[in-house]
C-alpha positions in Angstrom: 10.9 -22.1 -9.8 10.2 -25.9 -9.0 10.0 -28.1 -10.6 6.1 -28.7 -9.4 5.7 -25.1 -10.2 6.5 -25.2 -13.2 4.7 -28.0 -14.5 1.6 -26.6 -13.1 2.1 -23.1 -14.9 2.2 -26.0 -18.2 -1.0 -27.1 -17.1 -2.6 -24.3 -16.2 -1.9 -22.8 -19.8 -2.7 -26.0 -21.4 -6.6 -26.0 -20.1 -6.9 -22.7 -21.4 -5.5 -23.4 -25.0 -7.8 -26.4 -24.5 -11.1 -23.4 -24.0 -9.6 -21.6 -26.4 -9.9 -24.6 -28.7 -13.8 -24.9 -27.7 -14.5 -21.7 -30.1 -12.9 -23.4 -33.1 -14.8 -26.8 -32.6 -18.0 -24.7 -32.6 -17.1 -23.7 -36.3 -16.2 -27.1 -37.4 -19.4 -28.4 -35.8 -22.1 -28.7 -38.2 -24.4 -29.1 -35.5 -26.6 -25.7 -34.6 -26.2 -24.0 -31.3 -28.7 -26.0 -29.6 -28.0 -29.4 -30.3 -24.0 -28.9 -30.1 -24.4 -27.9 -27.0 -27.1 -30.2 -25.4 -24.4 -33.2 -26.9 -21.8 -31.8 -25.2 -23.3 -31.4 -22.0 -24.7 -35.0 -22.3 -21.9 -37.0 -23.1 -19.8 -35.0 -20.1 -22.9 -36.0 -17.8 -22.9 -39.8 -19.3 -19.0 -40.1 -18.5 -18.9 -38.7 -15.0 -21.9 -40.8 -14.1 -19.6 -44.2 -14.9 -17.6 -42.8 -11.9 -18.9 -44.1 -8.3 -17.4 -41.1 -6.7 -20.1 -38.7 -8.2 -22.7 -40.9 -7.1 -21.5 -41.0 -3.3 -21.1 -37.4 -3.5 -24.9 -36.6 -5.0 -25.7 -38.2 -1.9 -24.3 -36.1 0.4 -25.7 -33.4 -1.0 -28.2 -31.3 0.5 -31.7 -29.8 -1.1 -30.3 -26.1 -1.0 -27.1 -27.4 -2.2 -29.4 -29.7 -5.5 -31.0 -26.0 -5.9 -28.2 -24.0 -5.8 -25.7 -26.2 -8.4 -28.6 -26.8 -10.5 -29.3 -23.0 -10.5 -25.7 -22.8 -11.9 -25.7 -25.5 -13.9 -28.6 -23.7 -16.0 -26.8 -20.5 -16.2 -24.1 -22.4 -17.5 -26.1 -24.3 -20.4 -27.6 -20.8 -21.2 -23.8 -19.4 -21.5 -22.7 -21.9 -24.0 -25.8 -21.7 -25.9 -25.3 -18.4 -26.3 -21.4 -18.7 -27.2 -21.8 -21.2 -29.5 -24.8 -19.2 -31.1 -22.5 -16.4 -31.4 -19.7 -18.2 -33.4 -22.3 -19.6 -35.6 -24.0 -16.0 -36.2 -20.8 -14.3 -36.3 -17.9 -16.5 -35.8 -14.9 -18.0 -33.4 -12.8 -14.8 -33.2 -16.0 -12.6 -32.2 -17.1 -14.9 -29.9 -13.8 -15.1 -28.0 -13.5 -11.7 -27.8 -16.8 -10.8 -26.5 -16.0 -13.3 -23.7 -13.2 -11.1 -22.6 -16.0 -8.9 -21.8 -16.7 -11.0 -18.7 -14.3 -9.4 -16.3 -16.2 -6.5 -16.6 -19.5 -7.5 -16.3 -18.5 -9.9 -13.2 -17.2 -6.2 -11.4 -20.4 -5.2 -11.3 -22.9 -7.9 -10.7 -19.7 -10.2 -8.3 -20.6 -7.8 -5.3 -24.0 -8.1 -5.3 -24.2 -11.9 -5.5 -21.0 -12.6 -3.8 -22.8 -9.9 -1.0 -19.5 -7.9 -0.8 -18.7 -4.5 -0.9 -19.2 -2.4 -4.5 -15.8 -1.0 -5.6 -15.5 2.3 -7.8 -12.6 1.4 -9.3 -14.3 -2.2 -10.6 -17.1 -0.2 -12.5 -14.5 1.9 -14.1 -12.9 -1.5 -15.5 -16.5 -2.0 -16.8 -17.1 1.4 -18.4 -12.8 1.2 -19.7 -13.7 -1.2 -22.1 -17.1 0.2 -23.6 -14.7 2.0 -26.6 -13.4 -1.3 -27.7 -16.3 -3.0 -28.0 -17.6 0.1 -30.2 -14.6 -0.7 -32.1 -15.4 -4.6 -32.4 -18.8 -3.8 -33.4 -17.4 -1.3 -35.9 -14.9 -3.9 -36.9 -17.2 -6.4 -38.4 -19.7 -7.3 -41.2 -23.0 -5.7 -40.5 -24.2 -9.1 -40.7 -22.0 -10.3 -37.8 -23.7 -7.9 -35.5 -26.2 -10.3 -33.9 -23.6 -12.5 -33.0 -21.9 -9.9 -31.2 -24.9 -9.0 -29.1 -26.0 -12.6 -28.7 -22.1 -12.9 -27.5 -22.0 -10.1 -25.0 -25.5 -12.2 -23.3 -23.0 -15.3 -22.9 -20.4 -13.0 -21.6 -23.0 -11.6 -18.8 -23.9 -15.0 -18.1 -20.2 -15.9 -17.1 -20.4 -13.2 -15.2 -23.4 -14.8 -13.2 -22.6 -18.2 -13.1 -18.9 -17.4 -12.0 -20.0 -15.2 -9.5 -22.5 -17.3 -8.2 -19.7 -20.8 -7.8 -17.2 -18.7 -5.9 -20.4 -18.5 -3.1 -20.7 -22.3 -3.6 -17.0 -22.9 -3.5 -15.9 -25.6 -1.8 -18.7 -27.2 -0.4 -19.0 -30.4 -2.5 -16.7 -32.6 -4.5 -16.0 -30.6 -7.6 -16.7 -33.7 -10.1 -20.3 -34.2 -8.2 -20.8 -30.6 -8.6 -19.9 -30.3 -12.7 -22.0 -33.9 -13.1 -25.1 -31.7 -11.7 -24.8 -28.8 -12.7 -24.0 -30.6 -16.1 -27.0 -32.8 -15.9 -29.2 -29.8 -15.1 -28.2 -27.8 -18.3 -28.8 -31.0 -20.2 -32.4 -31.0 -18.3 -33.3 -26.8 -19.3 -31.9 -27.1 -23.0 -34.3 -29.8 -23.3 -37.3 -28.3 -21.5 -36.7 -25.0 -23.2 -35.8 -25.5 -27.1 -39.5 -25.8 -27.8 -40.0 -22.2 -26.4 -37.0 -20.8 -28.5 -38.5 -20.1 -31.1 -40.5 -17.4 -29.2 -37.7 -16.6 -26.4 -34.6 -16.7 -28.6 -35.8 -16.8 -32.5 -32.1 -16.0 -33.6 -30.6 -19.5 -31.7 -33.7 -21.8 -32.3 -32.9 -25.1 -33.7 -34.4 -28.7 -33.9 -32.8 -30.6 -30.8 -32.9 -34.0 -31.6 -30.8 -34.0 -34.6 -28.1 -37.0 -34.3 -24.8 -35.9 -35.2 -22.8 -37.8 -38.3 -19.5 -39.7 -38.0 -17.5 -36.3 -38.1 -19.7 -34.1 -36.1 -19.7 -37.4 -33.9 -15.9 -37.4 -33.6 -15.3 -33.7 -33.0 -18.2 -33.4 -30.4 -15.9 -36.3 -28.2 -13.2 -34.0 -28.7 -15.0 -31.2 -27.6 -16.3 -33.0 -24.7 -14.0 -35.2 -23.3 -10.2 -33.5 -24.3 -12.0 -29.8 -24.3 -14.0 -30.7 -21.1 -13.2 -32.8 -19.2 -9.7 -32.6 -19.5 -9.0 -29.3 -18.9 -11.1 -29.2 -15.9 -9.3 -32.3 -14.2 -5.7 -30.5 -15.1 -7.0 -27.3 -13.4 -8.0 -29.0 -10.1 -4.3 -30.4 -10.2 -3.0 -26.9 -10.9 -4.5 -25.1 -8.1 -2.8 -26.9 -5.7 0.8 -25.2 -6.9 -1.2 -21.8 -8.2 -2.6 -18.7 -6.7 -6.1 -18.0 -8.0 -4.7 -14.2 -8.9 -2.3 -16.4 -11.6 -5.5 -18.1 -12.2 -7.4 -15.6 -13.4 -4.5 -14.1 -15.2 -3.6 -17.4 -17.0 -7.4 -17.4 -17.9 -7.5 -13.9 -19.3 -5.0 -15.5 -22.4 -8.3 -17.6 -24.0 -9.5 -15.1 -26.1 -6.1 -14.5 -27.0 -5.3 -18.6 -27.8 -9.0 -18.6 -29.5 -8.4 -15.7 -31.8 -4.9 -16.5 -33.1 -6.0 -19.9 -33.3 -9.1 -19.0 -35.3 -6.5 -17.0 -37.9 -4.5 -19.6 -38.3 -6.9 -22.7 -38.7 -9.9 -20.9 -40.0 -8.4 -17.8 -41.7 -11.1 -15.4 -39.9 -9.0 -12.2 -40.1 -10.4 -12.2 -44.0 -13.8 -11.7 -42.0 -12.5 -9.0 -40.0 -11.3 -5.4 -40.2 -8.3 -3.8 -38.2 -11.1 -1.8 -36.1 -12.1 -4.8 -35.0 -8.4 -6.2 -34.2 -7.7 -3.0 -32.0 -10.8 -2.9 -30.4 -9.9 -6.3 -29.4 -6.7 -4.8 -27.8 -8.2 -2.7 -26.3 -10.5 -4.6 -24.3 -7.7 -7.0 -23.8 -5.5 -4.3 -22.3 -8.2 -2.9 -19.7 -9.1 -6.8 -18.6 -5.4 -7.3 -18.0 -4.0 -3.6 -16.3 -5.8 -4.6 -13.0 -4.1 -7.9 -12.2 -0.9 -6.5 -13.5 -1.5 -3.4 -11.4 -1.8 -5.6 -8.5 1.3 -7.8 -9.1 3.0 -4.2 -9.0 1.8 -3.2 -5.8 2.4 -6.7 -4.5 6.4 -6.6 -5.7 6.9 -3.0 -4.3 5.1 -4.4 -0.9 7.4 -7.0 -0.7 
């Protein structure tokens, strides 16, 4: 392996240590959902707009192109707000976990907005890892449930968002493109948190709540080293890195989140063992089809 090889597997592992992190600054948070989330986006929006390069790009950027991004960039503001409203109904570990459920629902939603062929074997990845999640939702307080159905939304929505950049891949400078579809979450959090109450009771909070010294401190964290950080190392990454070690690299967050969560926040208290296997079990049915693959690849080679 070389020795640019190498560092980019480092990198590649760091950014998702970094997401795994994300769940855990959720908990420390004091902020709601709503607000976390909308300061996040903001202050990534704020930074990247200091940066002439994003401003030369948004010119060159086409109305169907301003549609499309923002399109995604809402998707993406209604995925966090639902992740981070699913670690503060439930909490870090079953949040993570019900994020691993994104591979699944991307198999069957991927080929119709990615307009490709619908594979079999993809919807059997999805219906694989229905008895773990029966287990996860066995696993916890009856009290956590919520946020495990509020958790499984923000996994769909992954799903749709993800499928929906790999059509738009490509096609504009990727810090342009996170500075709008950034700026657009930022836009819909704030248009929408007055209808919350009626479309999203369970995640409605007052928005403009400004956050203390602490909050203020761990939101910067979350934004900029959590952030924007990660997604600059990955960009770096991809140039040594096949997106197959990608994605399998990517499948470890829940993974990093959940031990993390153990360790820092002492969640397994929370939890039962149904919920711990349940958890493997999902884990093992999101990773047997890249390993599969890296099989067939060795034995073609």
């Amino acid at each position: 392996m070389t020795h640019e090889l190498r560092s980019a597997h480092l990198q590649i592992h760091l950014c998702v240590l970094l997401w795994g992190i994300t769940a855990i600054l959720g908990k420390l948070i004091s902020l709601d959902a709503l607000p976390l989330v909308w300061w996040r986006m903001l202050i990534v929006v704020v930074v990247l707009a200091l940066l002439p390069r994003v401003w030369r790009g948004l010119v060159r950027l086409d109305r169907k192109q301003v549609a499309g991004y923002s399109l995604i960039g809402a998707l993406v503001a209604l995925h966090w707000l639902t992740f981070y409203g699913a670690v503060k109904l439930a909490n870090a570990s079953v949040a993570a976990t019900c994020i691993a459920l994104a591979p699944a629902f991307t198999a069957i939603v991927e080929p119709w907005l990615a307009r490709r062929p619908f594979r079999p074997r993809e919807l059997a990845l999805g219906v694989a890892v229905l008895p773990g999640v029966a287990l996860v939702v066995g696993g916890v307080p009856d009290g956590m449930r919520l946020g495990v159905a509020v958790g499984a939304a923000s996994a769909l929505l992954v799903a749709l968002f993800g499928s929906l950049n790999k059509r738009m891949a490509g096609r504009a400078d990727p810090l342009t493109v996170t500075a709008l579809e950034l700026g657009a979450g930022t836009v819909l959090l704030t248009l929408i948190a007055p209808l919350l109450p009626l479309l999203m009771p369970a995640l409605a909070s007052e928005l403009w709540v400004i956050p203390d010294l602490r909050d203020t401190g761990l939101l910067l964290l979350l934004s900029i080293v959590c952030t924007l950080l990660p997604f600059a190392l990955c960009l770096v990454a991809l140039r040594q890195l096949s997106a197959y070690t990608m994605q399998l690299v990517t499948n470890l967050e829940p993974v990093y989140a959940i031990i993390l969560a153990m360790i820092l926040l002492g969640e397994q208290r929370e939890l039962t063992p149904a919920f711990y296997a349940g958890v493997a079990m999902i884990l093992a049915v999101v990773f047997y089809d890249p390993a599969r693959s890296a099989l067939q690849r060795l034995r073609q080679a």
